[in-house]
N, CA, C and O atoms as CSV, one atom per row, in Angstrom:
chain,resi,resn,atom,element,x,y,z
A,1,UNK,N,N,-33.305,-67.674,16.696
A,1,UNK,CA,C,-32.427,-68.298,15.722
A,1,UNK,C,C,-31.747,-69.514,16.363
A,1,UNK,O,O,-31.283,-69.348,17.491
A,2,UNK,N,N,-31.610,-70.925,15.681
A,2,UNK,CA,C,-30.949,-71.560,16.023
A,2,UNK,C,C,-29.463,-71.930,15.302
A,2,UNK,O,O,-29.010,-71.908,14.158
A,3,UNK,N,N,-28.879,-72.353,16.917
A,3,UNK,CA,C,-27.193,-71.988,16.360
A,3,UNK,C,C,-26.888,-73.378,16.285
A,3,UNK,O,O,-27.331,-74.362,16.877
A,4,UNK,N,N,-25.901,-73.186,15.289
A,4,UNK,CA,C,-25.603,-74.363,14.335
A,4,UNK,C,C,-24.938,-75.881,15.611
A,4,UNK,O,O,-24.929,-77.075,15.308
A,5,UNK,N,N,-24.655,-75.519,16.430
A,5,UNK,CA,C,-23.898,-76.618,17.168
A,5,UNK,C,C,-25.367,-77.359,17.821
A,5,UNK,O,O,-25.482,-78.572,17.995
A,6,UNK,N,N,-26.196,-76.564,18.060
A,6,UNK,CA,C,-27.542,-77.389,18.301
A,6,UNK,C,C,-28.045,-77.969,17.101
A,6,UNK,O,O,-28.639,-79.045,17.174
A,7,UNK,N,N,-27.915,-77.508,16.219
A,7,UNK,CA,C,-28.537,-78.065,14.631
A,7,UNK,C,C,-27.543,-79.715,14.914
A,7,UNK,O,O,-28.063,-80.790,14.612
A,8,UNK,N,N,-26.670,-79.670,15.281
A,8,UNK,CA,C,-25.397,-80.527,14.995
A,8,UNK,C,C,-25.271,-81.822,15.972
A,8,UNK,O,O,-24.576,-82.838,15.981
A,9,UNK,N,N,-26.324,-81.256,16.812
A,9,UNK,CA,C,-26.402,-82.369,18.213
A,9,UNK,C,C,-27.886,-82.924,18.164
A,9,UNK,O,O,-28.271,-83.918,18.780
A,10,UNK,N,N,-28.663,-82.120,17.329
A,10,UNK,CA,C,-29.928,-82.855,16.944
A,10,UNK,C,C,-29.701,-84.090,15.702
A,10,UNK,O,O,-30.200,-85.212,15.621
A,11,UNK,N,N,-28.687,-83.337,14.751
A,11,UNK,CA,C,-28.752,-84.752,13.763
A,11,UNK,C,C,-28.365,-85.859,14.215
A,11,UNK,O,O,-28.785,-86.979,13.923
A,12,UNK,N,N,-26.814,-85.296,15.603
A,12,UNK,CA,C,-26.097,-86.527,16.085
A,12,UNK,C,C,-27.341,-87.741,16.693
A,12,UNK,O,O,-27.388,-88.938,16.408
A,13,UNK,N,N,-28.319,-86.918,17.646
A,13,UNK,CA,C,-28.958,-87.470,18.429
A,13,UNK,C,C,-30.287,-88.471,17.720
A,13,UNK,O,O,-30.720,-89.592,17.988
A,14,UNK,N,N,-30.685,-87.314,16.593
A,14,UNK,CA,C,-31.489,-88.524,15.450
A,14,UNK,C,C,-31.084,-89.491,14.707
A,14,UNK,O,O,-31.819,-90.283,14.118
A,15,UNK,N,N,-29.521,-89.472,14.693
A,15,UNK,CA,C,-28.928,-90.765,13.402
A,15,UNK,C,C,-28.800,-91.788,14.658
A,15,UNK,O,O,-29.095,-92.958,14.413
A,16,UNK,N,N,-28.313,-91.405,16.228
A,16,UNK,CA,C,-27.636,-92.534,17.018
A,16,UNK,C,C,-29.631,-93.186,17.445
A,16,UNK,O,O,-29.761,-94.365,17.776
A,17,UNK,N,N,-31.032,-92.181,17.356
A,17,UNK,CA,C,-32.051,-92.899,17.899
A,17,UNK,C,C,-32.562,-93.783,16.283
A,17,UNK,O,O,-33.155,-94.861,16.228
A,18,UNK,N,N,-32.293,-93.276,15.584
A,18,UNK,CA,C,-32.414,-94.685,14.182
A,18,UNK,C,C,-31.758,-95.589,14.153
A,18,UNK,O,O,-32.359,-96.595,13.777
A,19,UNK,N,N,-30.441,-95.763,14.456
A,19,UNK,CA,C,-29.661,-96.617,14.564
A,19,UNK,C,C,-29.621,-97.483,15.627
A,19,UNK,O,O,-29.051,-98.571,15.545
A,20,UNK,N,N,-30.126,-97.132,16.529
A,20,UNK,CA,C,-30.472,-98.349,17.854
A,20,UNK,C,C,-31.760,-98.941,17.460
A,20,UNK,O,O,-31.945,-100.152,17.575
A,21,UNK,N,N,-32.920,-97.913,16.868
A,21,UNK,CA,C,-34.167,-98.818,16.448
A,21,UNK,C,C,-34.284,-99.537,15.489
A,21,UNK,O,O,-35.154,-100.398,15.357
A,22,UNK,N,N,-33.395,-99.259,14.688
A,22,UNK,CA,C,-33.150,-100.157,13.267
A,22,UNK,C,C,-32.449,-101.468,14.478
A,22,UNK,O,O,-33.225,-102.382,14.758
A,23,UNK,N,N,-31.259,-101.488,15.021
A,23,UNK,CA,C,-30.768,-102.647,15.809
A,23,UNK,C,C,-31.502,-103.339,16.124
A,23,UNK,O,O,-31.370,-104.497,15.730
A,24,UNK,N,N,-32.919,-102.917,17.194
A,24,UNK,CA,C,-33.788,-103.373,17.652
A,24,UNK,C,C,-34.876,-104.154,16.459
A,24,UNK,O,O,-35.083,-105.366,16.390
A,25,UNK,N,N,-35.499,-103.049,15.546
A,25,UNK,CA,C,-36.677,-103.722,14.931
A,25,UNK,C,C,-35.957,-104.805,13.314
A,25,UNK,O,O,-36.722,-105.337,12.510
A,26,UNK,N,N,-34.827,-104.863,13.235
A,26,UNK,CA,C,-34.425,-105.896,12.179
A,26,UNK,C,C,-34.241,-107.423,12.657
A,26,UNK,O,O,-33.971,-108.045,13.685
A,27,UNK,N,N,-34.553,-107.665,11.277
A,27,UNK,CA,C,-35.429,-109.228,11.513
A,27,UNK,C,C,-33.864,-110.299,11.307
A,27,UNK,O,O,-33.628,-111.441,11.700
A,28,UNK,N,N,-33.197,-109.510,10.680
A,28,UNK,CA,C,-31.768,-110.120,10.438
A,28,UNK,C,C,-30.572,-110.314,11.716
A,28,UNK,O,O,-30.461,-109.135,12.052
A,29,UNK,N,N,-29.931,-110.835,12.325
A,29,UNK,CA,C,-29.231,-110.569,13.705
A,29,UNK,C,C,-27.956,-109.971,13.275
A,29,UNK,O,O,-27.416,-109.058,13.901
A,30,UNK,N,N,-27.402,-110.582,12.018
A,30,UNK,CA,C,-26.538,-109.679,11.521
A,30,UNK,C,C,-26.147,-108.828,11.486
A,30,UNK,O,O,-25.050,-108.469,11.915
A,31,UNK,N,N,-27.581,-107.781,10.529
A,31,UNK,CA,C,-28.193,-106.533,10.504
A,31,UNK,C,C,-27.804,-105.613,11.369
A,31,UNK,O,O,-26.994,-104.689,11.296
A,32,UNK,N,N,-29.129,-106.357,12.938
A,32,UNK,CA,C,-28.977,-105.868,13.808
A,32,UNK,C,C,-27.870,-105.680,15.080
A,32,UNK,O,O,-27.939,-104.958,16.075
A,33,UNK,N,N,-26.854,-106.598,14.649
A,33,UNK,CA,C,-25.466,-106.480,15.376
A,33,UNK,C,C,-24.660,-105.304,14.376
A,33,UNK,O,O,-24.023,-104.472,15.022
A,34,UNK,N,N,-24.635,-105.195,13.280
A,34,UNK,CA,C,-24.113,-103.801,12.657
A,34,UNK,C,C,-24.845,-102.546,12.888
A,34,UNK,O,O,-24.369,-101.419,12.746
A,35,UNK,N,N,-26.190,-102.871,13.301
A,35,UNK,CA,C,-26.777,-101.844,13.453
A,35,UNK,C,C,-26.348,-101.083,15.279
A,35,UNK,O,O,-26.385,-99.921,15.686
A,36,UNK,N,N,-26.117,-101.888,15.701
A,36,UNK,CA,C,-25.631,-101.829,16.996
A,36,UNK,C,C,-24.284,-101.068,16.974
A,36,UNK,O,O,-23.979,-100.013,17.531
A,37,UNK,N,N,-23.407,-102.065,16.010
A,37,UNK,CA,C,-21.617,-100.843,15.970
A,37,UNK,C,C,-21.734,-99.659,15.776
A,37,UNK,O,O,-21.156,-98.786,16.424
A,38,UNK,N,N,-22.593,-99.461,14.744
A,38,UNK,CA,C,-22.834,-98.268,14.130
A,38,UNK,C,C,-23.542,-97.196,15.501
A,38,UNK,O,O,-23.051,-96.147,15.919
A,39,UNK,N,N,-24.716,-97.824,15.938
A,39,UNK,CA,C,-24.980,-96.653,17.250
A,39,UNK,C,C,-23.603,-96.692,18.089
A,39,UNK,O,O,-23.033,-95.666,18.462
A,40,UNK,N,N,-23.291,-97.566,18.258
A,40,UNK,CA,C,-21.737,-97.003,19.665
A,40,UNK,C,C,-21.166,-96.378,18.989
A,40,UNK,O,O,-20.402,-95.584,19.538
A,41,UNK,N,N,-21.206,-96.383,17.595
A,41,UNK,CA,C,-19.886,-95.310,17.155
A,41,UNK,C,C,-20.275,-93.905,17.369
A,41,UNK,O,O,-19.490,-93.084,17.843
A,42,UNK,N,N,-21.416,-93.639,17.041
A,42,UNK,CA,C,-22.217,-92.481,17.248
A,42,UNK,C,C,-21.788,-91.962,18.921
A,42,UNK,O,O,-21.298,-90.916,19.345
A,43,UNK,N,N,-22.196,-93.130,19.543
A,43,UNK,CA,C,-22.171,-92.458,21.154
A,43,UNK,C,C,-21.171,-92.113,21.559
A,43,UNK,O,O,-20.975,-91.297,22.460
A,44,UNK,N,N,-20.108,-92.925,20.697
A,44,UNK,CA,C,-18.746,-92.611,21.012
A,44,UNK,C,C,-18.659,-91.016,20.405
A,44,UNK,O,O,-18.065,-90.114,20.996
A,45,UNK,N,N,-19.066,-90.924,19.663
A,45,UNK,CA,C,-18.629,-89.304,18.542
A,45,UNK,C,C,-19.440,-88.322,19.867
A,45,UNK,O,O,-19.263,-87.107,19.952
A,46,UNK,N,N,-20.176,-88.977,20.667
A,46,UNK,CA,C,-20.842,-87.547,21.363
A,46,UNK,C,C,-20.405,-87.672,22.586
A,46,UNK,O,O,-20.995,-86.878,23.319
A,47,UNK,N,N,-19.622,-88.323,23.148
A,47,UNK,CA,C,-18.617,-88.339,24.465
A,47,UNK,C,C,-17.785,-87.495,23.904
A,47,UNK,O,O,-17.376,-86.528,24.548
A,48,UNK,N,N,-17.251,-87.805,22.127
A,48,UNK,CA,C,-16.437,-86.661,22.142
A,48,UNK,C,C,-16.936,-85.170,21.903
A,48,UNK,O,O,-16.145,-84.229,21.834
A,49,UNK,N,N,-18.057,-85.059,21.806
A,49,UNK,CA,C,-18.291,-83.830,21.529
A,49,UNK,C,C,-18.530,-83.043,22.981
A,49,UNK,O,O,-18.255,-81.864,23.204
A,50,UNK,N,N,-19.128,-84.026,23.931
A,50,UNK,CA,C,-19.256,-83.345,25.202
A,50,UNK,C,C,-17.976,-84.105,25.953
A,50,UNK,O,O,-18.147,-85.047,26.727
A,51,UNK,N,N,-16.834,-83.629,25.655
A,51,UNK,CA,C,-15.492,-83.281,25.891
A,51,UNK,C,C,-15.041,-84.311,26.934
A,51,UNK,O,O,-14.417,-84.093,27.973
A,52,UNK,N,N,-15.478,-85.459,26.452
A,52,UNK,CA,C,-14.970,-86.914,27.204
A,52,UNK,C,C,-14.522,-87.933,26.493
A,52,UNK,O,O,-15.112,-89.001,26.334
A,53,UNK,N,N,-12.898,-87.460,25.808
A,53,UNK,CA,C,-12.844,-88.893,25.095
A,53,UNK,C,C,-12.190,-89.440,25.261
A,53,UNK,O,O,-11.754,-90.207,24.403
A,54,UNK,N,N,-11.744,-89.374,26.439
A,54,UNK,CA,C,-11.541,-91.441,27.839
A,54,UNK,C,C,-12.823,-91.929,27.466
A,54,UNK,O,O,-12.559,-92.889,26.741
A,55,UNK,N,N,-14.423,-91.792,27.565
A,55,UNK,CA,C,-15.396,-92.410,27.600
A,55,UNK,C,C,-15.734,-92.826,26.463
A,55,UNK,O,O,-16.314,-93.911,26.446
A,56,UNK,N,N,-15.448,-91.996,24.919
A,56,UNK,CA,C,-15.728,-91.924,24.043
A,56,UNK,C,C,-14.620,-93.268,23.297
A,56,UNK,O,O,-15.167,-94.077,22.547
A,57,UNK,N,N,-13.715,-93.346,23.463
A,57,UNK,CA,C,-12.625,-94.038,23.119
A,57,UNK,C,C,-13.003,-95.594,23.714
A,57,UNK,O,O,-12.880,-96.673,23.136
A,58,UNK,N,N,-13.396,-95.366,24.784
A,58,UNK,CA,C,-13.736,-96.941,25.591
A,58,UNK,C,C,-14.893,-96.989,25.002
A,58,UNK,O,O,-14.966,-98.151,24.604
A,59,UNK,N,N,-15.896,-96.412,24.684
A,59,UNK,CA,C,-17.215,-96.699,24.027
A,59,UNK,C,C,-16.864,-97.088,22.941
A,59,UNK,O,O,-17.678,-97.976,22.687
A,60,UNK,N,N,-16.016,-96.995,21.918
A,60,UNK,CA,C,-15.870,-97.005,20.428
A,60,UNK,C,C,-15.263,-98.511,20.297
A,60,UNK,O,O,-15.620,-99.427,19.556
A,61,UNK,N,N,-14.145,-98.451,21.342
A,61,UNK,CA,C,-13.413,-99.818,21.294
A,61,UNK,C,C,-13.976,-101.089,21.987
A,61,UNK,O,O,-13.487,-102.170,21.661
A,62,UNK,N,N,-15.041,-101.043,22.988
A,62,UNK,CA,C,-15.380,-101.842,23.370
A,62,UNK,C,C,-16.774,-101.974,22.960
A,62,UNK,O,O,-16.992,-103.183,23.037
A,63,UNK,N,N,-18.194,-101.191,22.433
A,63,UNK,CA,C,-18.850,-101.021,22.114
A,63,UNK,C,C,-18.846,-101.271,20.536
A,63,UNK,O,O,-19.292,-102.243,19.927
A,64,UNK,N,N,-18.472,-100.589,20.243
A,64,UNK,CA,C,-18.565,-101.160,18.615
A,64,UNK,C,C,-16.941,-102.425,18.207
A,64,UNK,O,O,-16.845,-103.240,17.289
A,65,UNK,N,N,-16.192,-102.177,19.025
A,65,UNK,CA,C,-15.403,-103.828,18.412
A,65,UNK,C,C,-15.742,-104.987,19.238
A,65,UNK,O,O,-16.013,-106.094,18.772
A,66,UNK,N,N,-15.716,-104.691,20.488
A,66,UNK,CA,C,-15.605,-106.200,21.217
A,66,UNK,C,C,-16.710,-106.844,21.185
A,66,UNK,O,O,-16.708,-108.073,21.119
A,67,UNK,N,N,-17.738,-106.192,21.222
A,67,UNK,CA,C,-19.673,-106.503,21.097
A,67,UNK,C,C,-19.779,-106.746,20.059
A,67,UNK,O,O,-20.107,-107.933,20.048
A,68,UNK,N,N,-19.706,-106.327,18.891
A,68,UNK,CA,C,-19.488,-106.230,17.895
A,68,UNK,C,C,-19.404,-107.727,17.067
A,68,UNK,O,O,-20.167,-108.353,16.332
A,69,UNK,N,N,-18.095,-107.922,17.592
A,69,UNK,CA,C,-17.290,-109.307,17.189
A,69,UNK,C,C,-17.593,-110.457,17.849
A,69,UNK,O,O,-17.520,-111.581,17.352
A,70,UNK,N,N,-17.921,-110.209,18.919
A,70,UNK,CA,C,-19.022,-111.249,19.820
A,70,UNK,C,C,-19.885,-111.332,19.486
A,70,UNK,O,O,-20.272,-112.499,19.543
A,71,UNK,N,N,-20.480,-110.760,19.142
A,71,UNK,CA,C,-22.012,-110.973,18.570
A,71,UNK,C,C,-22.140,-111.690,16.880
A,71,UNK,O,O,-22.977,-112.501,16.482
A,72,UNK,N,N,-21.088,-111.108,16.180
A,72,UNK,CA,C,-20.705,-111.692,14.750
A,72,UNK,C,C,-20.613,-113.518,15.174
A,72,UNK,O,O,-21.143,-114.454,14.577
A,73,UNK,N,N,-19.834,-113.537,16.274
A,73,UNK,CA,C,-19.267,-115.398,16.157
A,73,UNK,C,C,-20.566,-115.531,16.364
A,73,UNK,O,O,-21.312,-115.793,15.420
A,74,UNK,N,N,-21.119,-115.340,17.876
A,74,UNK,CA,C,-22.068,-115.839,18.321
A,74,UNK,C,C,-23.095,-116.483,16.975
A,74,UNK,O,O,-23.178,-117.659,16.619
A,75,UNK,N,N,-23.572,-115.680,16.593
A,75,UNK,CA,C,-24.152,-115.751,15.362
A,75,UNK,C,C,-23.814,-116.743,14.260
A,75,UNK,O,O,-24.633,-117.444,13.665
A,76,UNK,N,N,-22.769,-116.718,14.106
A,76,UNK,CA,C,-22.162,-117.420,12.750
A,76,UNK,C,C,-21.735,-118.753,13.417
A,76,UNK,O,O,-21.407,-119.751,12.775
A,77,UNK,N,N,-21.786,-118.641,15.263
A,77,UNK,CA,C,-22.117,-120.529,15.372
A,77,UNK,C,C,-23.294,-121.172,15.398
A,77,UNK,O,O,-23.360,-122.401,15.396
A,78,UNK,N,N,-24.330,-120.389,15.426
A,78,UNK,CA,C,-25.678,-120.991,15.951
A,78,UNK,C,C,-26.134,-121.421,14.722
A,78,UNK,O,O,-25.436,-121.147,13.746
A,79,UNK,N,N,-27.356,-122.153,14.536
A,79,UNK,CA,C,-27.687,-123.152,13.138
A,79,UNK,C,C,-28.866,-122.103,13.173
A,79,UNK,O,O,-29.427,-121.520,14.101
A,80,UNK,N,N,-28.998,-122.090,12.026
A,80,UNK,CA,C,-29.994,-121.083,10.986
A,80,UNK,C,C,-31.686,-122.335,11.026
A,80,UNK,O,O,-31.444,-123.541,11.057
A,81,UNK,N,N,-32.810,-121.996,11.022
A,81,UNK,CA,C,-34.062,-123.007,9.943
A,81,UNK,C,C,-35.055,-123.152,10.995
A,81,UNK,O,O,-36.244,-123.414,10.811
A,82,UNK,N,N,-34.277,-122.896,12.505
A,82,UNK,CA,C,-35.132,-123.259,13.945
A,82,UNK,C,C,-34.911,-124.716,13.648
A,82,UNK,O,O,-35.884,-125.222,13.089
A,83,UNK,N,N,-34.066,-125.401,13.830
A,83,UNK,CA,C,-33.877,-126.689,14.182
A,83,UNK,C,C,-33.683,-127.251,15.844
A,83,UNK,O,O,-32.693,-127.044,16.546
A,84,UNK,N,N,-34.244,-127.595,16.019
A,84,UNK,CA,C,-35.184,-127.747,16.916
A,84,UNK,C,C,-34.386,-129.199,17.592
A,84,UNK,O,O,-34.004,-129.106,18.758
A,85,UNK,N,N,-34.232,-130.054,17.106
A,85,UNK,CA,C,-33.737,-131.354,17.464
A,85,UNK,C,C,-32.728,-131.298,17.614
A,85,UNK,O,O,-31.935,-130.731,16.863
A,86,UNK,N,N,-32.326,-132.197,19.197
A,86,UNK,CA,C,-31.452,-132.208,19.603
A,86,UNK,C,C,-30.007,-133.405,18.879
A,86,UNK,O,O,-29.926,-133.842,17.731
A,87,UNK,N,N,-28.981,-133.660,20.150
A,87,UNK,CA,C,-28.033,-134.775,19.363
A,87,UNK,C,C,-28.772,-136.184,19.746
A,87,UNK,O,O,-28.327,-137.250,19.321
């Protein structure tokens, strides 16, 4: 029989391995920078589950906000079309 806290660390562990491959295989950078918050939040939820949340807390806040938001500007300065030519 399987006991429910393993049932509970398999879904954790399948939503945080979709959520990094969705990061990875989207064609959008956007996308894939939300797709990114969204896995640290996850990793963060399983520091707390395996009873570390100093690690879990620094994962959440620096992993899904500071990366996060860096990656948003980054993005929203660069020019969209592949323009290619310089000044």
């Amino acid at each position: 029989m399987i006991e429910g806290s393993l049932i509970v660390q398999l879904a954790v562990m399948g939503s945080l391995v979709i959520s990094l491959s969705s990061a990875v295989l989207a064609r959008d950078l956007l996308y894939s920078a939300i797709s990114l918050a969204v896995g640290s939040v996850i990793l963060g939820g399983i520091f707390f589950l395996e009873n570390s949340p100093y690690a879990g807390v620094v994962e959440i806040s620096v992993g899904a906000g500071l990366v996060t938001a860096l990656l948003a500007t980054a993005i929203s300065l660069t020019r969209r079309g592949g323009d290619a030519g310089g000044p």
